[in-house]
N, C-alpha and C positions, 0 to 999 in steps of 0.2 A: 504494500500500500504506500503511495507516496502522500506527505501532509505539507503543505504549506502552510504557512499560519504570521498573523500580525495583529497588532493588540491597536484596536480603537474602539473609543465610543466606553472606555472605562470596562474593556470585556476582550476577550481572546477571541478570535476570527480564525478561525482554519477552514480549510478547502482539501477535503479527501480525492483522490484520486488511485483507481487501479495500478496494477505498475504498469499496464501496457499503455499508458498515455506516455508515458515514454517525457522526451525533454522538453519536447513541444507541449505537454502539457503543465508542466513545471513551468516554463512560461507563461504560458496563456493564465495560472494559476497566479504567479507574481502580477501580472500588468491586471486580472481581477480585484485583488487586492488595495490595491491602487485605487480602487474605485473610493473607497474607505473615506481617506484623507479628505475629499473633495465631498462627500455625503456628508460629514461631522462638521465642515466649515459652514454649508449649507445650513445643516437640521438644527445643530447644538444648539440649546439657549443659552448655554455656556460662553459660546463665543459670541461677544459683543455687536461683531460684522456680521452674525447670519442673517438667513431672512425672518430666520423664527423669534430673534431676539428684536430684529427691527421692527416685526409686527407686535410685539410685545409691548414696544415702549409707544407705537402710536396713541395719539388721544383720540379720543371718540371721534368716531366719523372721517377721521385720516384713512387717505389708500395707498397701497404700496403694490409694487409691482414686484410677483414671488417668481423664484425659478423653479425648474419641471418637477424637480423633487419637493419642494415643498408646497405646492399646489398637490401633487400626486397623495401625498400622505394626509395633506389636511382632509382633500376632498375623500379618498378612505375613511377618515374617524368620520368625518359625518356622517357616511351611508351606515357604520356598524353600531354608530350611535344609536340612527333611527330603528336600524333592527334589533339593536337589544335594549330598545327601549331608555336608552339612556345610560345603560351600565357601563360601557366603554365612551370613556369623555376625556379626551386632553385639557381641557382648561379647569379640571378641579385641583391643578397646584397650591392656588391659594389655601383651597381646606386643608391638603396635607400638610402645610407649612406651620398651622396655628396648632395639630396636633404633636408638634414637637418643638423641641426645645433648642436651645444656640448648640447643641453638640449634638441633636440628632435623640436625644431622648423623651420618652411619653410626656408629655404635658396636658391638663385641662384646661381648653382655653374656655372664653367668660365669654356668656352668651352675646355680648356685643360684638365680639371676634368673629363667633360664629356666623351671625348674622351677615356681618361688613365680607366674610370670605364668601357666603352663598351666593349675596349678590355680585360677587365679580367672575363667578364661575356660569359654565353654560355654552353650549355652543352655537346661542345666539350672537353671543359676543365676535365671531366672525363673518361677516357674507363672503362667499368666494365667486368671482366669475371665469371658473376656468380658461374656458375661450379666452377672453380677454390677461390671464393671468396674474388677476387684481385681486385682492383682499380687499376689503374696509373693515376696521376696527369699530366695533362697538363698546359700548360703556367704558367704565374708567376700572385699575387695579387687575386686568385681566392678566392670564399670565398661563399660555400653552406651553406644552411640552409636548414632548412627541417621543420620551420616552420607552412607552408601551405598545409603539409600535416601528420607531426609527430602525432595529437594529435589524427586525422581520425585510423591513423595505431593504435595507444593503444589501442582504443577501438575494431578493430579488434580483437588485441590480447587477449584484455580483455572478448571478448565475445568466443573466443576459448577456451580459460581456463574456461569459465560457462561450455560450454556444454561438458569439459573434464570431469567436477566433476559433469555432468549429471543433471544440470540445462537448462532447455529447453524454458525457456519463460522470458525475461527480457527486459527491454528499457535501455542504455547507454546513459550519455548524457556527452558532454565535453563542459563545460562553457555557454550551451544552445544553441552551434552557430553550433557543431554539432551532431547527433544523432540516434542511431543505435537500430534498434528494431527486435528482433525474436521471435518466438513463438508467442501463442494464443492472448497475451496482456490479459488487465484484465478482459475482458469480453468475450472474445472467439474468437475477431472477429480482432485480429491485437493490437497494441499501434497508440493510435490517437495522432496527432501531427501538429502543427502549422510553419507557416515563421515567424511571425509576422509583415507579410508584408500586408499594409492596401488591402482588396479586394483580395488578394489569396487566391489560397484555402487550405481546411485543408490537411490532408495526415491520411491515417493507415500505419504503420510499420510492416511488415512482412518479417524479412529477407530482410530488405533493411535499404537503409543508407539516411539520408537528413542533409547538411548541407551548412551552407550560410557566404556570404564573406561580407565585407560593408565597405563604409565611415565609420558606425558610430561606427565600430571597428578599423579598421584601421587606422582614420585620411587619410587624404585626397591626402597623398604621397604614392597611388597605383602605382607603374612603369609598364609601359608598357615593356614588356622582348626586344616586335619586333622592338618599336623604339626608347628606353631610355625615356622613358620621363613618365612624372606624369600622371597617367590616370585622365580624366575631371570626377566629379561628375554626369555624365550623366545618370548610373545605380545607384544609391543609395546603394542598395543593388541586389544580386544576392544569388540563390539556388540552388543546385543542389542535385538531387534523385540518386543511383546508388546501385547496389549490395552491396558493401562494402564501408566502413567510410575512409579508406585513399581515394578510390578515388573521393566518393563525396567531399571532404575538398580539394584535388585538384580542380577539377573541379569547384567547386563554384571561386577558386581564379580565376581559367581563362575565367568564364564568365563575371566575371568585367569588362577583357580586349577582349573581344574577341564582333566582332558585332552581332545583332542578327539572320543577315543570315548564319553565320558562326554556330551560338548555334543552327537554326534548324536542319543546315545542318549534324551536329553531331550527334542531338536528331535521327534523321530519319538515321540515319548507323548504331544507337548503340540503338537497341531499350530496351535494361535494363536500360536507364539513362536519365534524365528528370531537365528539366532548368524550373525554376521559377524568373522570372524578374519583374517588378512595372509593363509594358503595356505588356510581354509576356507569353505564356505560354505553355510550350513545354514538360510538365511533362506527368509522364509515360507510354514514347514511342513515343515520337514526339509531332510537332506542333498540338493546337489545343485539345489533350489530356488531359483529368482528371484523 
């Protein structure tokens, strides 16, 4: 098996390859990679220059003109917004921020805090017109991240740039939590893949995407988008199977929050997309599914 591997976005990137991709893929695997640098400039709200950061600091009713990827990703969270009803949302930073503390520890903040964070969250607070590649900012204190789903989209991208340089069978993996697999894998028959979720089951990779959300990445200050508030450790962890790696990394956030009648109820409208929970199992194509 050959790996290449490059650390962005505060997380490890590797690119599996058989050995018969041979040098040319080892290449094609470096110049993917690459792609990295130029996505995190873009996406980070980190960096001061991105477009996420500049849409950040606009005041109400300001527009800005986004590039392909951050139009790409916004206009994602809003579609998986509307289908999970709200559970997957980029602009609820503000509430996580009040539930902790200057070093990252639990805090209870005063219902005034609460209050002032709800209303600057919402994914009203952006219109996007893709065509035209324009954002306008609504209200004031707002404050996207693209976290929960930034690192799904790299690997999209990253797996576009394989099979541009005519690489046709690779596994992606972002920091292990999530993971993108095309082509044959290394035996013919897919890339085999795990939750690490005790008693689930395994997965083959074929032009599909898996990736999981948890406590024990997260820490325990999960927000619920729909009612402010910390989600209970009741799911541990959560998974999710989908066509492509932004939406899975979505998706996985909002099964955390989301119940599990509402996750079958999704699994069965959208039968390319499959939830993996500790007592459920809804993977590919509905309840009950292996």
């Amino acid at each position: 098996m050959i790996t290449v591997a490059e650390h962005a976005m505060a997380t490890e990137f590797r690119i599996l390859l058989p050995d018969d991709a041979g040098a040319h893929g080892k290449l094609a695997a470096a110049e993917a990679l690459r792609e990295l640098e130029k996505l995190e400039a873009e996406l980070s709200r980190f960096r001061p220059s991105s477009d996420i950061a500049r849409l950040n600091a606009l005041d109400d009713g300001e527009s800005i003109l986004l590039c392909e990827s951050a139009i790409d990703c916004i206009a994602l969270a809003i579609d998986v917004h509307a289908a999970t009803d709200g559970a997957f949302d980029i602009s609820v930073a503000p509430l996580l921020s009040i539930y902790r503390g200057e070093h990252g520890e639990p805090r209870a903040p005063s219902e005034s805090e609460i209050a002032r964070a709800k209303a600057a969250c919402g994914m009203d607070k952006v219109e996007l017109d893709a065509a035209a590649r324009r954002a306008t900012a609504r209200g004031e204190e707002r404050w996207f991240d693209l976290g929960g789903i930034g690192k799904g989209y790299a690997l999209d991208q990253m797996a576009a740039k394989l099979r541009e340089l005519e690489v046709e069978n690779a596994l992606l993996d972002a920091g292990g939590s999530t993971l993108l697999g095309f082509g044959e894998g290394p035996d013919g028959d897919g890339w085999p893949t795990g939750t690490g979720v005790p008693g689930a089951p395994a997965f083959t990779l074929r032009d599909r995407a898996l990736s999981g959300s948890g406590f024990s990445e997260q820490g325990e200050h999960v927000i619920d988008p729909r009612r402010g508030v910390p989600v209970t450790a009741a799911k541990f962890n959560a998974w999710a199977l989908a066509p492509g790696a932004a939406l899975a990394d979505a998706l996985s956030t909002a099964f955390l929050v989301m119940e599990e009648a509402e996750i079958e109820a999704l699994c069965s409208a959208h039968p390319d997309i499959g939830a993996v929970l500790p007592e459920f199992d809804a993977a590919d194509g509905g309840p009950g599914g292996a």
